[in-house]
C-alpha positions in Angstrom: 38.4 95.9 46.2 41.3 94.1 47.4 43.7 94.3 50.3 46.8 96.0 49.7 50.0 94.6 51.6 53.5 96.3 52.3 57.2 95.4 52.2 60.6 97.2 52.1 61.6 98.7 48.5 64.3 97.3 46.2 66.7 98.9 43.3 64.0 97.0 41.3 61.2 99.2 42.5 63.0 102.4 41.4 61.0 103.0 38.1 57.7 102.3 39.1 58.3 104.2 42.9 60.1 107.4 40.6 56.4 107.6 38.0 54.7 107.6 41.5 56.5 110.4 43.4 56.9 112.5 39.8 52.7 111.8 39.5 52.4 113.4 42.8 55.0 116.3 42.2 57.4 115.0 45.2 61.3 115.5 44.3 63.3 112.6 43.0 66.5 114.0 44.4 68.5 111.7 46.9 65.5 109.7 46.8 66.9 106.8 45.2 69.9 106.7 47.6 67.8 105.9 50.0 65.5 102.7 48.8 66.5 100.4 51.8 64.6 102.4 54.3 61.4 102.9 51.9 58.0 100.7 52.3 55.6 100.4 49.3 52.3 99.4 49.4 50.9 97.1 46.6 47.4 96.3 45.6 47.5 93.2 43.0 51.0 94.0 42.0 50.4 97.6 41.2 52.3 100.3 43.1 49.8 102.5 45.4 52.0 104.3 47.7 55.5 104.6 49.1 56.8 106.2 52.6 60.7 106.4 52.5 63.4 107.6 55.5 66.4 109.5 55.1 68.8 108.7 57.9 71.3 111.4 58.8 73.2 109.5 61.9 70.3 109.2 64.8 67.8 111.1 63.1 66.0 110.5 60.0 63.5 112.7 57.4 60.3 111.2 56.6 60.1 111.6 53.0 58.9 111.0 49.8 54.8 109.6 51.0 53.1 109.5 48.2 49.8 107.9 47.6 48.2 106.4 44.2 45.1 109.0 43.1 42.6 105.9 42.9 43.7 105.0 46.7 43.2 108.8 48.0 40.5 108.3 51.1 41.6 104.3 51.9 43.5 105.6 54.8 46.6 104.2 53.2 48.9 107.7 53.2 48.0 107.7 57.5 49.2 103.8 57.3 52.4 104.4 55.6 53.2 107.4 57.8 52.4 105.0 60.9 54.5 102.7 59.6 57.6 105.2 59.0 57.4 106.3 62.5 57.5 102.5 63.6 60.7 101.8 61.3 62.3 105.3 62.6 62.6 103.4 66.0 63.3 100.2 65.9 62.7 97.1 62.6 60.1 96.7 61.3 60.4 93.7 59.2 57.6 91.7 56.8 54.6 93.8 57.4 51.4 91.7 56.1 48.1 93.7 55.9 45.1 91.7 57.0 41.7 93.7 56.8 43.2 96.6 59.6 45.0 94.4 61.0 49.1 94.8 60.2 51.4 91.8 61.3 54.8 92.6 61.3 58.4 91.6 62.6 60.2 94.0 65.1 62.7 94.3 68.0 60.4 96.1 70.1 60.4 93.4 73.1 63.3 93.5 76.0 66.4 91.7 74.5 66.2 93.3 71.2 65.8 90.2 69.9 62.8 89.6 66.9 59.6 88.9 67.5 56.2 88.9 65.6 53.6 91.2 66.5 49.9 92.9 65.4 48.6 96.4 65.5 45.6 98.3 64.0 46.3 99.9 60.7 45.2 102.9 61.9 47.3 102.8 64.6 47.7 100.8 67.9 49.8 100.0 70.7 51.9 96.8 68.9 51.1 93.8 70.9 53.1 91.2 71.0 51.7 87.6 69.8 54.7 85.5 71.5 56.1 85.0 74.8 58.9 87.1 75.1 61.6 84.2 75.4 60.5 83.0 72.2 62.7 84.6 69.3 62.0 84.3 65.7 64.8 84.4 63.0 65.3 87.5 60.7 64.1 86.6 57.3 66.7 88.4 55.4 69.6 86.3 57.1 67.4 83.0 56.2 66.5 84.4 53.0 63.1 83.3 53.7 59.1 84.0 54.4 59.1 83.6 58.7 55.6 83.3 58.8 52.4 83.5 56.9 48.9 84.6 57.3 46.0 81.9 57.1 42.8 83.9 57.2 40.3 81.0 57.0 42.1 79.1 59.3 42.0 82.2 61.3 45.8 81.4 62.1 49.1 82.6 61.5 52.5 80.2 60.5 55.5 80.7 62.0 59.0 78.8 61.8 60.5 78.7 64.9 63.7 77.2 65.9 62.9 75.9 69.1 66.1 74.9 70.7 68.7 77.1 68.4 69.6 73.8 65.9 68.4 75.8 63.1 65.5 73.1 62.7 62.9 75.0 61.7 59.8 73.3 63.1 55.8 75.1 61.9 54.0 76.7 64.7 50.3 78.2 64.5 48.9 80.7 66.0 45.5 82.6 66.5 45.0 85.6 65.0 43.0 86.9 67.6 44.1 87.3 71.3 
């Protein structure tokens, strides 16, 4: 079976996110309003679960988890819950699955500024994979991947901008620390 991965949802998702949560008898209501703070999990570009927020000010509902019948038992419905709680508190920003290993984007660090970091799927302390002077840029204000995951290479891509001239210079990483 393959690996499933996760990002945030989009008014594109809508139809296939709405058959999942009807197929699980969740409600639809109010749902929809709230796509930006929903993560999907997709195994070969098939829908197989969603976790969504509902933010009220400084709180939020978890809502709307739902899991695809032929992923019930992978653990998935405990990652997306794990991941909800992350996203409650602080970004959590191009998650990338890796066998239970989840690689992610958040503003955990001092500063509040973005940095890259790795967790077990089935939940971890985050660690952090960069030193904490070293911020990365938000990919939805470069419109752009920030880093990728090279298994075989055993090695992770990042673009950094080293000296804040917006040249975006490759930088590789281990995937184990």
């Amino acid at each position: 079976m393959s690996s499933w991965i996760m990002r945030r949802a989009t008014p594109h998702d809508w139809p296939k996110i709405a058959a999942l949560l009807a197929t699980a008898d969740l409600p639809l209501a109010g749902a929809e309003a709230h796509l930006s703070d929903f993560f999907l999990a997709f195994r070969d570009d098939v829908l197989i679960g969603s976790a969504g927020l509902e933010r009220y000010g400084d709180t939020a509902l978890l809502r709307s988890i739902a899991v695809a019948s032929t992923e019930c038992g992978h653990h998935l419905g405990q990652a997306l819950v794990q991941i909800e709680s992350l996203l409650a508190a602080r970004l959590f920003l191009s998650p990338k699955l890796l066998g239970n290993r989840l690689f992610f984007l958040s503003n955990l660090g001092q500063g509040g500024h973005l940095s890259i970091y790795a967790m077990d799927a089935s939940g971890s302390v985050p660690e952090p994979l960069l030193l904490a002077r070293i911020a990365v840029p938000n990919p939805e204000l470069v419109e752009a991947e920030v880093f990728a995951l090279f298994p075989k290479l055993g090695k992770l891509l990042l673009m950094l901008d080293r000296d804040g001239d917006e040249n975006y210079q490759p930088m590789l990483i281990p995937l184990v620390q």
